[in-house]
C-alpha positions, 0 to 999 in steps of 0.5 A: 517385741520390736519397739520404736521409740519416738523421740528416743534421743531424748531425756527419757527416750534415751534411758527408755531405749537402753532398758528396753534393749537390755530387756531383749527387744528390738529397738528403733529409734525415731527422732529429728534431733530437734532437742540438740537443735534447742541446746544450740538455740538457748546457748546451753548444752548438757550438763553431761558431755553428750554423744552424737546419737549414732555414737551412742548406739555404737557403744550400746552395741559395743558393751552389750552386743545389742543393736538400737537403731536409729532413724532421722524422722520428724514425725511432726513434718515426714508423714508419708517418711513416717508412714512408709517406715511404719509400713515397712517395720510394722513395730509391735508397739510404740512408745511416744516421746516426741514431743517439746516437753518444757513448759517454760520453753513453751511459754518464751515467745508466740514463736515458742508458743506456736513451735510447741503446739505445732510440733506436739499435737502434728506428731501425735496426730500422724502417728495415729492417722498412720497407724489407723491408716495402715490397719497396723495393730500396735500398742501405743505408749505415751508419755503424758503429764501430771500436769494435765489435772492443773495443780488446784486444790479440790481436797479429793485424789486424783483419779488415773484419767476417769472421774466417776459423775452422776448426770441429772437427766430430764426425767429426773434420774441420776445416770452414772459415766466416767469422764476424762478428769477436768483438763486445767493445764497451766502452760502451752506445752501442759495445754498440747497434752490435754489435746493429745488426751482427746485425739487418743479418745476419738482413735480409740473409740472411732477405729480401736486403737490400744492406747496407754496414756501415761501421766508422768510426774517430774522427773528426777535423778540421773542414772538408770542400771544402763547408762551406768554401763559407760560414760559415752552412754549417760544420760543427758542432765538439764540445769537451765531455767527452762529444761532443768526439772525443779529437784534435778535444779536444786542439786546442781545449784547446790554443787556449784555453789549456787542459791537454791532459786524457789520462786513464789512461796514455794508452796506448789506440791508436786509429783515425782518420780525416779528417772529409773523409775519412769522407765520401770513404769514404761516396761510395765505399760508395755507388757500390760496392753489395754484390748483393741476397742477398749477405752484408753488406759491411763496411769498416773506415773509418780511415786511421791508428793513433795512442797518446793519450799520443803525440797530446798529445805531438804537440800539446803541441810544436806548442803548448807546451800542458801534458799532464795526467794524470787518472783514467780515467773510463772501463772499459777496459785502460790499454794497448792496440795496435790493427793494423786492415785497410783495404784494401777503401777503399785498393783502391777508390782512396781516398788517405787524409789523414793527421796533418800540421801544416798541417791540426792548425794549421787546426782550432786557427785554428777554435777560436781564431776562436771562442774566445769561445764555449767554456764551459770548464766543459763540457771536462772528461771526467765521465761515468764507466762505473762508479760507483766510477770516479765517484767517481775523476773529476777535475771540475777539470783547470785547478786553479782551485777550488785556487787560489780557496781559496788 
């Protein structure tokens, strides 16, 4: 197939991008490189040294005679760029991941507030007025999140996207409809993903569109089997508060020495997955296409279920790391169980990576190759959901302004 991959320069756009051309289909990338701008803008970059784009996809081709190609579009401000491209190439399916996808990000300023919304909901709402526009017939996969259910407790699974409900009428009959599972995100950038939820309801009802929506767990690990292949064409690896994903934290804090950092009780479960994984699931959605004027697939993409306080455990043993527990910077209840659906992935044949030592010492074997390269500063969680909790953050988990004026 010819693929484009929106925002494929990104944490999972990138490995997205390498699987998908490995597996033999025609890439393209579209991107405005608006991640590298927000490493510039916080003062922290990769953890990972990272090339520029077109450098990366040279070496791609170098190793493995495949082209990815790339074009700079903003899919959030270039819609008639974006249109006049879908035009031209008139891909056979496409894979969304241009979007801000931090919640912490989001939740820094009104300013952030307002970039994430404009940025998230602008970009997928062009890309589907485009392609209803152009009567152009390609499966779109998104990338969604788990956090679109919220994380309270119901003692109920998750279904994948549709709750089943009995509605009274006024007659006193019980008629039977599937709905979108109640939306209750707990952040600005959670909140984009529920109005992209709706958008892609209204486009596939009112003009057919084949739609996968996939709501993704938190990622973890740093390695897919491509960007094994050669340095320059590694993934990225966030550490900072505001982009590092809670496990991914956890291990590089233990490389360098650093207090595990678990904020509230720890108590939060949630949902995992594999970087190689996620990419799996991706190649899956895509060869799996929902019919056109059918209902939107939805998968809920994870493959596990993990306590915070229970990760840093984990960690600590196999690190002898200390677990700090700081104020919660974050809106949300101290405790929560979470029992999610996959079944949809396993049935279609994925065989899920799970938590094991070996892959936990390769992504601490990662952090301490570049340990030079961490700005320990950056660690620390601030970014707060409400003022009030701002004024609770713990800017100083390591204790060192303590010990410099003792």
């Amino acid at each position: 197939m010819k693929i484009a991959v929106m925002g494929g320069d990104g944490f999972i756009g990138w490995p997205t991008s390498l699987h998908l051309s490995d597996a033999g289909h025609e890439i393209h990338i579209l991107d405005n490189l608006s991640r590298r701008w927000i490493d510039t803008e916080l003062g922290v970059q990769s953890l990972t040294p990272m090339d520029s784009i077109q450098e990366r996809t040279r070496i791609w081709h170098a190793e493995t005679g495949r082209r990815i190609h790339f074009h700079l579009i903003d899919l959030a401000k270039d819609y008639e760029l974006l249109k006049k491209w879908l035009a031209e190439h008139r891909p056979d399916a496409i894979v969304h991941f241009a979007e801000q996808r931090a919640a912490p990000y989001s939740m820094k300023s009104d300013r952030h507030k307002n970039y994430t919304v404009n940025n998230n909901v602008s970009a997928t709402h062009n890309l589907l007025n485009a392609l209803v526009e152009l009567n152009l017939d390609a499966h779109l996969v998104h990338l969604g999140t788990m956090g679109v259910y919220g994380y309270s407790t119901v003692g109920a699974a998750i279904p994948e996207g549709y709750l089943p409900v009995g509605i009274e009428t006024a007659d006193g009959r019980t008629v039977n409809q599937d709905i979108l599972y109640p939306a209750n995100p707990g952040s600005i950038y959670h909140m984009t993903k529920c109005v992209d939820q709706l958008l892609f309801q209204f486009y596939a009802k009112n003009d057919g569109l084949r739609i996968t929506d996939l709501h993704q767990g938190i990622v973890w690990g740093t390695h897919t089997e491509q960007t094994r292949r050669h340095e320059q064409i590694i993934n990225r690896f966030d550490y900072d508060g505001d982009y590092g994903t809670v496990l991914n934290r956890f291990l590089i804090q233990a490389a360098i020495g650093y207090p595990l950092t678990v904020h509230g009780t720890g108590g939060q479960t949630r949902a995992f997955i594999h970087i190689q994984d996620s990419v799996r699931c991706i190649e899956l959605a895509l060869k799996n296409p929902p019919p056109r004027n059918a209902r939107v697939e939805i998968f809920n993409q994870m493959t596990e279920t993990h306590r915070v306080r229970d990760l840093a455990e984990m960690i600590a043993k196999l690190s002898g790391a200390e677990i700090v527990y700081l104020p919660n910077p974050r809106k949300e209840a101290p405790e929560n169980d979470l029992i999610v659906k996959n079944d949809k992935f396993l049935d279609l044949g994925l065989a899920p990576i799970t938590l094991q030592a070996g892959l936990l010492s390769e992504i601490v074997d990662v952090a301490r190759k570049y340990t030079y390269r961490v700005d320990r500063s950056r660690v620390p969680a601030v970014s707060a959901w409400t003022k009030d909790l701002a004024a609770t953050i713990n800017h100083d988990p390591e204790g060192k302004r303590l010990k410099s004026v003792s």
